[in-house]
FIKE-543434 format. One record per atom (N, C-alpha, C): residue in three letters; x, y, z. Coordinates in steps of 0.05 Angstrom, whole numbers, padded with zeros to 5 digits, always signed. Layout:
BEGIN
ALAXYZ
...
// end
This chain:
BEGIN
UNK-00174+00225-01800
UNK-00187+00207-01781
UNK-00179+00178-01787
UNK-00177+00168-01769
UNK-00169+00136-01773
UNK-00183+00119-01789
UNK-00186+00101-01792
UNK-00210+00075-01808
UNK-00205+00060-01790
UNK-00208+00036-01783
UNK-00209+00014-01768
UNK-00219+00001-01784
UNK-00202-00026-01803
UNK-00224-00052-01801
UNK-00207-00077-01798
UNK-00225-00099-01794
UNK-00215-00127-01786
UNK-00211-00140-01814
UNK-00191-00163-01815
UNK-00180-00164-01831
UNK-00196-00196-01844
UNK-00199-00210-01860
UNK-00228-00224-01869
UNK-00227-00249-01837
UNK-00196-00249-01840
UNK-00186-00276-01825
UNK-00208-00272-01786
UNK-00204-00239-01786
UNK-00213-00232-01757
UNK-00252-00247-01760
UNK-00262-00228-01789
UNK-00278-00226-01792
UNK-00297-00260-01785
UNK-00285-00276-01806
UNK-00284-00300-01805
UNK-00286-00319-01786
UNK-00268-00308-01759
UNK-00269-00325-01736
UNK-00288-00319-01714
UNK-00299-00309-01717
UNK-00310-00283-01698
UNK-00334-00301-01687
UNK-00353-00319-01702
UNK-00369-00332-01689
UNK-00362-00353-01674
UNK-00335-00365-01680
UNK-00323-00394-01675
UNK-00312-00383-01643
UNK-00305-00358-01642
UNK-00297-00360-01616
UNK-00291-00371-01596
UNK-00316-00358-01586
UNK-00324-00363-01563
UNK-00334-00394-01554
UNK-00336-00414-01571
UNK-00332-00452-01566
UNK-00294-00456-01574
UNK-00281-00440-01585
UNK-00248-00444-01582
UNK-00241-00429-01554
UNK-00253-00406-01540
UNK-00243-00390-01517
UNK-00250-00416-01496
UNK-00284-00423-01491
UNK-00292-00445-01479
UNK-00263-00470-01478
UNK-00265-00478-01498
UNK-00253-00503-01495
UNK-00221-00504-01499
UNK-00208-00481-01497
UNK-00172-00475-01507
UNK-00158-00494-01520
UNK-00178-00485-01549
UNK-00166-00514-01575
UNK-00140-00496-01588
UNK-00137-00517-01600
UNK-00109-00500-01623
UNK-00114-00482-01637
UNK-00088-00471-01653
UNK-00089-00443-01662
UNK-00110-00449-01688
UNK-00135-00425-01691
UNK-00158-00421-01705
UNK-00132-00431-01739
UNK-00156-00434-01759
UNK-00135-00445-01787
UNK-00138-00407-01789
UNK-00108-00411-01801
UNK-00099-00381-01819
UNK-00080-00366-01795
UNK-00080-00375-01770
UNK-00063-00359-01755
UNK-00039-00377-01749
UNK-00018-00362-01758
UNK+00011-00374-01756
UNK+00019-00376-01726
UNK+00029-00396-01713
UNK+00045-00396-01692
UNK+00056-00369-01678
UNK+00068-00366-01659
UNK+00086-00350-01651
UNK+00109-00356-01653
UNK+00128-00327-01673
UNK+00149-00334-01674
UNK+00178-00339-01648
UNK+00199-00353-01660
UNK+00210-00353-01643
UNK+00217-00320-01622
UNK+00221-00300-01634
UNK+00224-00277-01622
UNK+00195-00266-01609
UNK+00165-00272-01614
UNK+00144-00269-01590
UNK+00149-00281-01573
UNK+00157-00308-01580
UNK+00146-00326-01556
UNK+00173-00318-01531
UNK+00201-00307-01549
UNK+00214-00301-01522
UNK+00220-00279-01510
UNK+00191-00264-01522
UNK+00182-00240-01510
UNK+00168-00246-01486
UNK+00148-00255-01493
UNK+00134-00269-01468
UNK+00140-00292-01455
UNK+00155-00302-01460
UNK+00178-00313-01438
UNK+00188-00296-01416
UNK+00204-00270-01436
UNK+00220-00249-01408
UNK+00186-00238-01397
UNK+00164-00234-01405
UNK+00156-00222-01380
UNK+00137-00239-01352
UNK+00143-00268-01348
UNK+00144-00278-01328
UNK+00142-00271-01302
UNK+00129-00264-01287
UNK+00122-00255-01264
UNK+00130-00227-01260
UNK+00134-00206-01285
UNK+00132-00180-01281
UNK+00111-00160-01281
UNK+00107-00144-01278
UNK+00088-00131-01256
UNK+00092-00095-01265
UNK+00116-00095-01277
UNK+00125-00072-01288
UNK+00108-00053-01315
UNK+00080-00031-01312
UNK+00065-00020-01332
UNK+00083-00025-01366
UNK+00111-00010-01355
UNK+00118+00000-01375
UNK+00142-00023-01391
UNK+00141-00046-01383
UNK+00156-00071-01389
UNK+00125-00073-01404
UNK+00108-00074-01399
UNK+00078-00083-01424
UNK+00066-00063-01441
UNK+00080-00042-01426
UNK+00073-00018-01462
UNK+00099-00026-01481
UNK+00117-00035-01472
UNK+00138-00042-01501
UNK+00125-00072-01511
UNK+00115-00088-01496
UNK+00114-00105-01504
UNK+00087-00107-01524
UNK+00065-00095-01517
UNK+00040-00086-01532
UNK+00054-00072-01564
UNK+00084-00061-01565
UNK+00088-00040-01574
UNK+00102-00064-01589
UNK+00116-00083-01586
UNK+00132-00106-01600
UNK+00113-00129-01618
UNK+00091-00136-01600
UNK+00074-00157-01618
UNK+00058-00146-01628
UNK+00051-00155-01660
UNK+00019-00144-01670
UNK-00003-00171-01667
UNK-00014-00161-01675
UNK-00044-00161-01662
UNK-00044-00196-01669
UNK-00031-00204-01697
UNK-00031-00237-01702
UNK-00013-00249-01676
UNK+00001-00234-01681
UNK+00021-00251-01647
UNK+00009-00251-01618
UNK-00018-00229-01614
UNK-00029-00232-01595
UNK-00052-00248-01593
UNK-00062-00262-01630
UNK-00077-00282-01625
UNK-00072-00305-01632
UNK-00043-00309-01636
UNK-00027-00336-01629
UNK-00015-00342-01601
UNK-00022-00318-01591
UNK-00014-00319-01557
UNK-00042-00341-01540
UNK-00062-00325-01551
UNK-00088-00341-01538
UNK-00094-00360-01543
UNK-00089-00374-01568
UNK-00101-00397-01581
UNK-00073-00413-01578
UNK-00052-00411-01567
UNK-00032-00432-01570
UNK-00031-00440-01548
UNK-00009-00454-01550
UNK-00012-00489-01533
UNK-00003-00483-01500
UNK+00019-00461-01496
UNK+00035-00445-01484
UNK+00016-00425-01460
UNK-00001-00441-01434
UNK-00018-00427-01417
UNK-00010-00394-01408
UNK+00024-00395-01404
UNK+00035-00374-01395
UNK+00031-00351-01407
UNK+00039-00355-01435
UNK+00043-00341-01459
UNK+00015-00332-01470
UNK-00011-00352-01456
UNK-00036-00339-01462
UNK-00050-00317-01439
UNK-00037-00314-01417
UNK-00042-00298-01396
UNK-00027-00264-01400
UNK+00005-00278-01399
UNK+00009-00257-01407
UNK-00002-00237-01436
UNK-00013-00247-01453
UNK-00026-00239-01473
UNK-00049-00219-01465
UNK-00061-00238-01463
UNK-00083-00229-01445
UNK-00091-00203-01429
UNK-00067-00198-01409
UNK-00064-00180-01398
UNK-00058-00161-01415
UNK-00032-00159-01426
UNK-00015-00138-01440
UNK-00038-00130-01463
UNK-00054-00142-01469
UNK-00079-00117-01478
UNK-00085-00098-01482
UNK-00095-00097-01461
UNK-00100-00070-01448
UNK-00080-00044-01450
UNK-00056-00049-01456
UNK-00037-00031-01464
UNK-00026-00023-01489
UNK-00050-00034-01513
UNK-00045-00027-01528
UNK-00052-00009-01542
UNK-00042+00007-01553
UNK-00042+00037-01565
UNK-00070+00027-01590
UNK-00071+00009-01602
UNK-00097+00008-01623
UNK-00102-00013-01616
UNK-00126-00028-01590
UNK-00132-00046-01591
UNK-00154-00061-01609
UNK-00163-00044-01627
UNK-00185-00058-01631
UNK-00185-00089-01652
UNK-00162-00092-01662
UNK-00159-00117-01672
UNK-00166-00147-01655
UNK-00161-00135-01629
UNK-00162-00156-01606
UNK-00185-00163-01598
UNK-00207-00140-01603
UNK-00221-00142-01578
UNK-00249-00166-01584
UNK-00251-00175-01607
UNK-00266-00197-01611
UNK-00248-00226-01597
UNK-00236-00220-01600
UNK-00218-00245-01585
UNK-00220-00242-01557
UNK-00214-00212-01534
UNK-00219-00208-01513
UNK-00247-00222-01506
UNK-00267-00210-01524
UNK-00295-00222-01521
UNK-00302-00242-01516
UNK-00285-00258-01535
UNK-00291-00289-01530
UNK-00288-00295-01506
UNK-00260-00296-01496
UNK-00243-00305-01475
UNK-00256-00302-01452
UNK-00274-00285-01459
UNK-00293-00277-01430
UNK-00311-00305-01428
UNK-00313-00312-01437
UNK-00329-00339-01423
UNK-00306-00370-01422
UNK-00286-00354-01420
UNK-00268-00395-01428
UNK-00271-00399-01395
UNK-00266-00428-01395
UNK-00278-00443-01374
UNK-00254-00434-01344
UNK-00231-00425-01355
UNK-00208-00415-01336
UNK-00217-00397-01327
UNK-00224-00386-01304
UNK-00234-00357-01299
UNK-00210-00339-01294
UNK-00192-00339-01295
UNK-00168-00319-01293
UNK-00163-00312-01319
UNK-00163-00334-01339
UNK-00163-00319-01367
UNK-00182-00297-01379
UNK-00212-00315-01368
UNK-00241-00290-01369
UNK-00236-00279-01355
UNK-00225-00269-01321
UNK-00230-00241-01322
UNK-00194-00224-01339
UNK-00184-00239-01341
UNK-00167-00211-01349
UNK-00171-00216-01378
UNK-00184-00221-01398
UNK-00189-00221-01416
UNK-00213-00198-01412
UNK-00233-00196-01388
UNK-00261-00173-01386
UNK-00247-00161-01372
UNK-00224-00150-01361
UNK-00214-00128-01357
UNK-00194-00114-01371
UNK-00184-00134-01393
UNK-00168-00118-01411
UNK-00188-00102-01440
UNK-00210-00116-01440
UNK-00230-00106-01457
UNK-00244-00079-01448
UNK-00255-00083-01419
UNK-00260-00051-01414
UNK-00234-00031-01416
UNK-00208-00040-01401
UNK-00192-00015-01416
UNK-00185-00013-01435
UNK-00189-00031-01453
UNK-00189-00018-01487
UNK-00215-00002-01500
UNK-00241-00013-01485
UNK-00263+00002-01495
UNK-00255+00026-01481
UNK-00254+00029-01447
UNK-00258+00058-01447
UNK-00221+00076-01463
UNK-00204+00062-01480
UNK-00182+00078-01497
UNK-00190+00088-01518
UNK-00211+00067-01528
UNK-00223+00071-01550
UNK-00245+00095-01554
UNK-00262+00102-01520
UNK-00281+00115-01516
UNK-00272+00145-01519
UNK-00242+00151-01508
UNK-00217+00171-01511
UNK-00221+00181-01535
UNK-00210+00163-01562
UNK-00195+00160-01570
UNK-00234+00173-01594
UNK-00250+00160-01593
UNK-00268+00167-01607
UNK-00280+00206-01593
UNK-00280+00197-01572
UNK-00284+00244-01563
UNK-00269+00254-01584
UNK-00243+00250-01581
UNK-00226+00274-01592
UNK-00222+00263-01629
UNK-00242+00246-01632
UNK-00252+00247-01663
UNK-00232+00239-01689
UNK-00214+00223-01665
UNK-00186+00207-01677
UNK-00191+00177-01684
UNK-00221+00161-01687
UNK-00227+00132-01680
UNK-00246+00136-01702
UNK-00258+00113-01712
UNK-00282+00102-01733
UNK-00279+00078-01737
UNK-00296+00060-01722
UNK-00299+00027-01728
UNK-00317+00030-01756
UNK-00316-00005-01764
UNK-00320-00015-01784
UNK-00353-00015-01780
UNK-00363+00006-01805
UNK-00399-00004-01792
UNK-00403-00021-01790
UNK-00428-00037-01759
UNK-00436-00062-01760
UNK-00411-00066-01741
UNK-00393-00070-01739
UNK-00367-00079-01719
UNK-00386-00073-01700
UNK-00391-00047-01682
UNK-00393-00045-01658
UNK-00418-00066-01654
UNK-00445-00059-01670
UNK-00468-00082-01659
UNK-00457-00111-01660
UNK-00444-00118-01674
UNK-00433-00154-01665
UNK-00422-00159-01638
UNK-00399-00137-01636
UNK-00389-00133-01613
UNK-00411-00139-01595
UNK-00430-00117-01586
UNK-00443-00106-01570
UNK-00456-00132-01565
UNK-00463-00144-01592
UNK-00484-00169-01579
UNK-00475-00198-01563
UNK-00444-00200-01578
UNK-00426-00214-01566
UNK-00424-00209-01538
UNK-00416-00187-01524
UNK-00412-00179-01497
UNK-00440-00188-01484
UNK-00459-00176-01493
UNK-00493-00187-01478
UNK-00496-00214-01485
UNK-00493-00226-01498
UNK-00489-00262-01499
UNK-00475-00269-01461
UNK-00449-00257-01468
UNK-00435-00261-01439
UNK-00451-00257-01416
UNK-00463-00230-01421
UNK-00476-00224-01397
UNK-00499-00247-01381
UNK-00519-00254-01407
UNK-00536-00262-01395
UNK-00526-00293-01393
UNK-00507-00301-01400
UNK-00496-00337-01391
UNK-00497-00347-01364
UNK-00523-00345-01351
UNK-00506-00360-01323
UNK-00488-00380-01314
UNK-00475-00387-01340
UNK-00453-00409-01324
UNK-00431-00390-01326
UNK-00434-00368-01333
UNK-00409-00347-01326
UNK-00408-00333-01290
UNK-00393-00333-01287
UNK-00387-00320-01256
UNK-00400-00296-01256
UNK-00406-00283-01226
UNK-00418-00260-01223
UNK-00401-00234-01238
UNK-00383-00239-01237
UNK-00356-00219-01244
UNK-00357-00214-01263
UNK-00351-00240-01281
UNK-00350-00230-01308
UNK-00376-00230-01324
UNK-00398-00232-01315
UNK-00424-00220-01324
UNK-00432-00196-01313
UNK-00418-00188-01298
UNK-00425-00153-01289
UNK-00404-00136-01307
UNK-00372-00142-01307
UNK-00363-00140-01330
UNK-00368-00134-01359
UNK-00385-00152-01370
UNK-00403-00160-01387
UNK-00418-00143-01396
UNK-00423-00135-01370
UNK-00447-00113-01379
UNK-00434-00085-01369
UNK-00408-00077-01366
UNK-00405-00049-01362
UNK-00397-00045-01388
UNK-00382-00067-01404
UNK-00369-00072-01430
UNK-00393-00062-01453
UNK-00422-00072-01452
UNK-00447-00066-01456
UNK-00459-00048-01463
UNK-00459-00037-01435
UNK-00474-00009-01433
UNK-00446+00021-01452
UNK-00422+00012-01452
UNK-00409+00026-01469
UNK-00411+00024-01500
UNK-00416+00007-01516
UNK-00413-00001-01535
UNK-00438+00009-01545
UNK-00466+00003-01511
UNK-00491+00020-01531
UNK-00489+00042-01523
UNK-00479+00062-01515
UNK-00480+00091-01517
UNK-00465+00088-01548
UNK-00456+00078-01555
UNK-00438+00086-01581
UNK-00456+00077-01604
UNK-00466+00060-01596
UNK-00499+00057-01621
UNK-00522+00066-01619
UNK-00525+00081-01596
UNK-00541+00100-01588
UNK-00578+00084-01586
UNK-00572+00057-01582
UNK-00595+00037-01583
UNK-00599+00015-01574
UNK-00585+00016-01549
UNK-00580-00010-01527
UNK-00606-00025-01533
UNK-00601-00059-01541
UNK-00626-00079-01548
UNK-00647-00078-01521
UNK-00669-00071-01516
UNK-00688-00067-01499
UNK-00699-00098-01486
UNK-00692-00114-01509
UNK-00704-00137-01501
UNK-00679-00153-01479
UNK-00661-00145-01493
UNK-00633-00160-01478
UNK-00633-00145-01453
UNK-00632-00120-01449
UNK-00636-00106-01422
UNK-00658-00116-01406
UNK-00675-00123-01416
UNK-00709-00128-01391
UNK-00701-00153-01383
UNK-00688-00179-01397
UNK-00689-00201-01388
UNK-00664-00203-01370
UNK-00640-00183-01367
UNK-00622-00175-01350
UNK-00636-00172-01319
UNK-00654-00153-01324
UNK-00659-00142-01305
UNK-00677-00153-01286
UNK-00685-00179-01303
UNK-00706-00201-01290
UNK-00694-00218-01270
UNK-00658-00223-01275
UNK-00641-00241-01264
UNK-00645-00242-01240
UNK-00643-00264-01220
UNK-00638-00271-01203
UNK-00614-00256-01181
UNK-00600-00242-01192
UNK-00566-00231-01176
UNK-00576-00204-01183
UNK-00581-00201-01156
UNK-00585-00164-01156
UNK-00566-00148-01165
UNK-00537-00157-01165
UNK-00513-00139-01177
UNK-00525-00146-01209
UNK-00530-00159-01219
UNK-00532-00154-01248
UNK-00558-00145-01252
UNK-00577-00143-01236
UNK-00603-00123-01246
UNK-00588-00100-01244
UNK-00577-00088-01220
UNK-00560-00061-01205
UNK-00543-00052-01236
UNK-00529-00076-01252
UNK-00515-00062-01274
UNK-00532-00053-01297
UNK-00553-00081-01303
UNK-00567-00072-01328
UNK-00578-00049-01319
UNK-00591-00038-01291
UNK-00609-00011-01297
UNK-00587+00013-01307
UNK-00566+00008-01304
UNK-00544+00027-01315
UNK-00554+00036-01344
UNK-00566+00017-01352
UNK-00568+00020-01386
UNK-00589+00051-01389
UNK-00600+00048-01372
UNK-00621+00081-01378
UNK-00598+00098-01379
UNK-00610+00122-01391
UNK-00585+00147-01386
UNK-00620+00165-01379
UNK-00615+00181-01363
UNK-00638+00197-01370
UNK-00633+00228-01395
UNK-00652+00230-01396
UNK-00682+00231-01389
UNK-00700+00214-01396
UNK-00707+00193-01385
UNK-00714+00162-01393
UNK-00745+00163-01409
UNK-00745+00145-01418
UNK-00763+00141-01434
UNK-00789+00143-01427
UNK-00810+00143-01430
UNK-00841+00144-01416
UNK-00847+00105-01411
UNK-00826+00089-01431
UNK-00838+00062-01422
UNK-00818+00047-01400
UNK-00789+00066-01406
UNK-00769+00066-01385
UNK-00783+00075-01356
UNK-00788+00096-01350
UNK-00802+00103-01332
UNK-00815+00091-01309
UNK-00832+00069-01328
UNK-00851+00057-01313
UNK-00835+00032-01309
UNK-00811+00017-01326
UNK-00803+00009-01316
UNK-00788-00001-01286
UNK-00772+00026-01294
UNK-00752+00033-01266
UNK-00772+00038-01242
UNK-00790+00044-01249
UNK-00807+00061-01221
UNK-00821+00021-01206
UNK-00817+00008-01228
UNK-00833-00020-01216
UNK-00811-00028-01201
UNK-00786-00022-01208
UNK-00760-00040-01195
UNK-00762-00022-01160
UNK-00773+00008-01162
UNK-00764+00029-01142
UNK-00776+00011-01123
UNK-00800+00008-01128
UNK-00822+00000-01109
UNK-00828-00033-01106
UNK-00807-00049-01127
UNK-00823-00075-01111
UNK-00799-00093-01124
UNK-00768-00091-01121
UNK-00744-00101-01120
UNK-00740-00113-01093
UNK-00728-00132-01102
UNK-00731-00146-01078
UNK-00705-00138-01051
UNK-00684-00123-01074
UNK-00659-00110-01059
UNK-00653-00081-01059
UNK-00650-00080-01030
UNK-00649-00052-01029
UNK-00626-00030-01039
UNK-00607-00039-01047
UNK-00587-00031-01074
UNK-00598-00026-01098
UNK-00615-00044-01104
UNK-00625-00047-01136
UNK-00653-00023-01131
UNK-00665-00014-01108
UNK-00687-00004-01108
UNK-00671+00024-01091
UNK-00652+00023-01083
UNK-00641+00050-01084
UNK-00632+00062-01112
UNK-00618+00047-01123
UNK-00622+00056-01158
UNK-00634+00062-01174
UNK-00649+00045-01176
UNK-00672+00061-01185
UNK-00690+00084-01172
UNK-00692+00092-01140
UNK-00711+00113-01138
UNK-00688+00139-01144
UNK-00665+00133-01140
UNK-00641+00159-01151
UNK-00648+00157-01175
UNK-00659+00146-01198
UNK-00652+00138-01231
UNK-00675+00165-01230
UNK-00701+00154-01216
UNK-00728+00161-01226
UNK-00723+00191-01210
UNK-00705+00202-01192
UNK-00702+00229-01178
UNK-00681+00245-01199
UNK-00668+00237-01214
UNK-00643+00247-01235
UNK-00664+00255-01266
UNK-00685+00237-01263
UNK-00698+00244-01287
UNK-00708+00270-01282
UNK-00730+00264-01260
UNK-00742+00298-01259
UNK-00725+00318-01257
UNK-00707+00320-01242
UNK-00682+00344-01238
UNK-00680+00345-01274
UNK-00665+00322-01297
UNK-00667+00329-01326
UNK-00691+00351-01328
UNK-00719+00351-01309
UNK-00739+00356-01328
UNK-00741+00374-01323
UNK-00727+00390-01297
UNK-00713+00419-01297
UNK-00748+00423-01275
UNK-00750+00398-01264
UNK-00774+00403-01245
UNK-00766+00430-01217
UNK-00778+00439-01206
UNK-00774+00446-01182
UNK-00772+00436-01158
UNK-00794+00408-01152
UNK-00793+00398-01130
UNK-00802+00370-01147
UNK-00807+00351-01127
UNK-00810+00319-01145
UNK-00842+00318-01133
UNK-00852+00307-01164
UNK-00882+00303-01158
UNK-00889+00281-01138
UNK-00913+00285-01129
UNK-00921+00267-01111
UNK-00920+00237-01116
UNK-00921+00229-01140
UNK-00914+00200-01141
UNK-00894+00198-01134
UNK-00870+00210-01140
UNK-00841+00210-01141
UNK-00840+00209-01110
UNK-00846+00233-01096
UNK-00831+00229-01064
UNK-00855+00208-01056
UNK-00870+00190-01069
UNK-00889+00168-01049
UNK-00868+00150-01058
UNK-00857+00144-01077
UNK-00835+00131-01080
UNK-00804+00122-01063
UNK-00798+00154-01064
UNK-00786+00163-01043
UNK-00777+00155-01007
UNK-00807+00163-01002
UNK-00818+00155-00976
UNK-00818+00117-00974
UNK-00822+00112-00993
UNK-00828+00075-00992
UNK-00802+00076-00984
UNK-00771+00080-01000
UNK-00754+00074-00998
UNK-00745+00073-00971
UNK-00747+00102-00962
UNK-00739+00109-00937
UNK-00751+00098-00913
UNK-00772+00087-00921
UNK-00786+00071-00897
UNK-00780+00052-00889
UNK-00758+00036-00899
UNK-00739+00008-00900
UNK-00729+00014-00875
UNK-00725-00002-00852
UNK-00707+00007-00825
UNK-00678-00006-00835
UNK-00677-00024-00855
UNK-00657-00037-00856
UNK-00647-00021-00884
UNK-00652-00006-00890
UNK-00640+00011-00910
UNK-00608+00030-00893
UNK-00589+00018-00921
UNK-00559+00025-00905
UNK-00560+00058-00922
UNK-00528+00065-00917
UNK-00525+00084-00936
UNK-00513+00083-00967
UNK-00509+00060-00976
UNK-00498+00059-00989
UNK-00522+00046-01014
UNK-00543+00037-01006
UNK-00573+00037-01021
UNK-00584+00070-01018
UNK-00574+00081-01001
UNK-00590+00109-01009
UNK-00579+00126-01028
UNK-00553+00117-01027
UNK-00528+00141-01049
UNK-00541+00154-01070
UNK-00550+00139-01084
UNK-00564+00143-01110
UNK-00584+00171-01100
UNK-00607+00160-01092
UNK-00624+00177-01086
UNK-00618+00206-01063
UNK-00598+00206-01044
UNK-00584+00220-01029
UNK-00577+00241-01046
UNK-00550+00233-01067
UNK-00540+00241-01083
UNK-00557+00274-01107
UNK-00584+00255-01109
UNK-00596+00273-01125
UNK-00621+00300-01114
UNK-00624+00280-01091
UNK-00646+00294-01077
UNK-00637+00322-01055
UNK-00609+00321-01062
UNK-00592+00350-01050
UNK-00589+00372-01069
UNK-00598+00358-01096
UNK-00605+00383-01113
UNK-00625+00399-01109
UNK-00643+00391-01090
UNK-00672+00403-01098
UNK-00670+00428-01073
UNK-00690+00448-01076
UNK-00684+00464-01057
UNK-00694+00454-01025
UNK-00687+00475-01005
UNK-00688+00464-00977
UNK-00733+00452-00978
UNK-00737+00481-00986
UNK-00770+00473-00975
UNK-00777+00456-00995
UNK-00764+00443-01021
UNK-00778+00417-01043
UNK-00774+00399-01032
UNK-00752+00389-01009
UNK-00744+00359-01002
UNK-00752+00368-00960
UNK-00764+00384-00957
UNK-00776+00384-00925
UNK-00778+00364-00915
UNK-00802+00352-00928
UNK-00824+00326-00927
UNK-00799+00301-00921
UNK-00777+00304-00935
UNK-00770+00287-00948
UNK-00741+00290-00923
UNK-00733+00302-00913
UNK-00712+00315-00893
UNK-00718+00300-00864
UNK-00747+00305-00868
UNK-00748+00303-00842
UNK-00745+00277-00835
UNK-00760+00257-00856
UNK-00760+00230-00856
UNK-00739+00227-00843
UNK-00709+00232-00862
UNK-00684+00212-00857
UNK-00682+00227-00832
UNK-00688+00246-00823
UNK-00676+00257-00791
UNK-00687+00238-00770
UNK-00713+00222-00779
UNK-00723+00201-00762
UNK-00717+00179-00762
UNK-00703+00171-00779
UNK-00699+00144-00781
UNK-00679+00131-00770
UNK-00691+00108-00763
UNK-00671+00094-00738
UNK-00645+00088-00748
UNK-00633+00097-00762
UNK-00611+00090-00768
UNK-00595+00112-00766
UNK-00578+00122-00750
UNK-00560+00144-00750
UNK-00544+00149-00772
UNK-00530+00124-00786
UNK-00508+00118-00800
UNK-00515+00135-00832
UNK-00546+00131-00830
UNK-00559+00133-00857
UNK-00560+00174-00853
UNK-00568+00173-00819
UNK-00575+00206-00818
UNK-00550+00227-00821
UNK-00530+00211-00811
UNK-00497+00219-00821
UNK-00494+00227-00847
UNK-00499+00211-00863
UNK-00495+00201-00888
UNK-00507+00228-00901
UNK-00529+00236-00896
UNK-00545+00251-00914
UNK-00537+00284-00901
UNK-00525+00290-00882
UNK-00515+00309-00859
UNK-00497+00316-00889
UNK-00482+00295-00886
UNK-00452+00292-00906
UNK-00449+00298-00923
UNK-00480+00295-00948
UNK-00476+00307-00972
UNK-00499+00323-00981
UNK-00512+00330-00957
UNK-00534+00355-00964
UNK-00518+00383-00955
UNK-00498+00387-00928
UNK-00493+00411-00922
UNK-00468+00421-00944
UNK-00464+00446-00949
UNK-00455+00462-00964
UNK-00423+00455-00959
UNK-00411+00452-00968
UNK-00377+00448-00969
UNK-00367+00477-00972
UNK-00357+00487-00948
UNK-00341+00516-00941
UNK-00315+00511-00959
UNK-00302+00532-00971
UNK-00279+00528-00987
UNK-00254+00527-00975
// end
């Protein structure tokens, strides 16, 4: 099995970050320049576009040359960095540096700095199944808290705080203890897409204080995305609970949802989705509704993925 660890210099910089990603100062002390043969690496790849021109090149610099890419003087040479990331066969040397970058004030650098980080977490997510990966204990929670710092920054863009938090919600399945407190004050935000991500953080079979959470968002969110999410969250639990039909709180829940005239299909997904598990006479009550509702688009919708798919 592998080991993974950061080397004191990674270790060391790791808080300074994210005010060097912010403000794109000079190279951190202890990291050498890029030599003349990086820098005319990333020279040739200049407006190329080619996967496999950035797996050699991921495959040419190590990991110091990719963080004299970001911290040097050279904007080009910090993009292309940036990007070519994500293609690297062992990213994890990078990915405190990816982290940072997620908040520097350039937003092209944050987001491909938070999209080269999710495809190294989910390489890494690979790469840990098949029992080939082992971070440095303690690595992942710094990480993890670093990324939720991002999240909740509102002077960060919507993007890369939803980002933020898909980056998040991976890191806590892998600590198996997503911060509860960092999640609730997520979920309090103002931007329904980032309540919509933090409720991602449940996995069911949710918790009894989870529960009552999600069930407050079902019924009194102010968006009908965020409250279609949740009543699918709170319909996926009971199916976990290997129920037969959904208790009466659940379809009064239900019914609230569906009583929206302005409810589309794409706020019902969630709950659509789950409520085709149940048998014909458990979701009746619940059938007939959407067959009433003024919205055809929505009665399509549920036509679509309740009837049986012929082979």
């Amino acid at each position: 099995m592998m080991r993974h660890s950061l080397s004191l210099l990674f270790c060391c910089l790791l808080w300074a970050l994210p005010t060097a990603a912010q403000n794109d100062v000079s190279l951190p002390a202890g990291v050498a320049p890029l030599t003349p043969e990086d820098a005319a690496a990333l020279d040739a790849m200049q407006g190329c576009s080619d996967p496999g021109a950035f797996h050699t090149l991921a495959l040419q610099l190590s990991p110091e040359a990719f963080v004299a890419a970001y911290y040097g003087p050279n904007h080009a040479h910090r993009m292309t960095a940036l990007y070519a990331a994500r293609y690297l066969a062992d990213p994890w040397p990078v990915l405190d540096y990816l982290a940072a970058f997620m908040n520097a004030r350039h937003h092209r650098a944050a987001a491909l700095a938070a999209e080269s980080l999710l495809h190294a977490l989910a390489h890494i997510d690979a790469l840990r199944a098949q029992g080939t990966f082992e971070a440095v204990p303690g690595h992942i929670a710094q990480l993890h808290a670093e990324v939720l710092r991002t999240a909740r920054n509102r002077d960060n863009s919507r993007d890369i705080r939803t980002m933020a938090l898909r980056a998040a919600h991976l890191l806590g399945q892998w600590r198996h203890n997503p911060p509860s407190d960092a999640v609730s004050s997520l979920l309090k935000s103002n931007d329904p897409l980032i309540r919509a991500q933090a409720l991602r953080f449940f996995a069911v079979p949710l918790l009894p204080e989870q529960v009552s959470l999600v069930g407050r968002m079902a019924l009194g969110d102010g968006d009908l995305l965020v409250r279609g999410l949740a009543t699918g969250m709170l319909c996926e639990n009971a199916l976990a609970q290997q129920v037969d039909a959904p208790s009466a709180d659940l379809a009064n829940v239900m019914r609230a949802l569906l009583e929206e005239a302005d409810i589309t299909p794409d706020a019902a997904a969630a709950l659509f989705a789950c409520l085709a598990n149940f048998s014909h006479a458990a979701r009746a009550a619940l059938t007939d509704q959407i067959a009433a509702h003024p919205n055809p688009a929505l009665q399509d919708f549920w036509r679509a993925i309740s009837t049986p798919q012929t082979p």
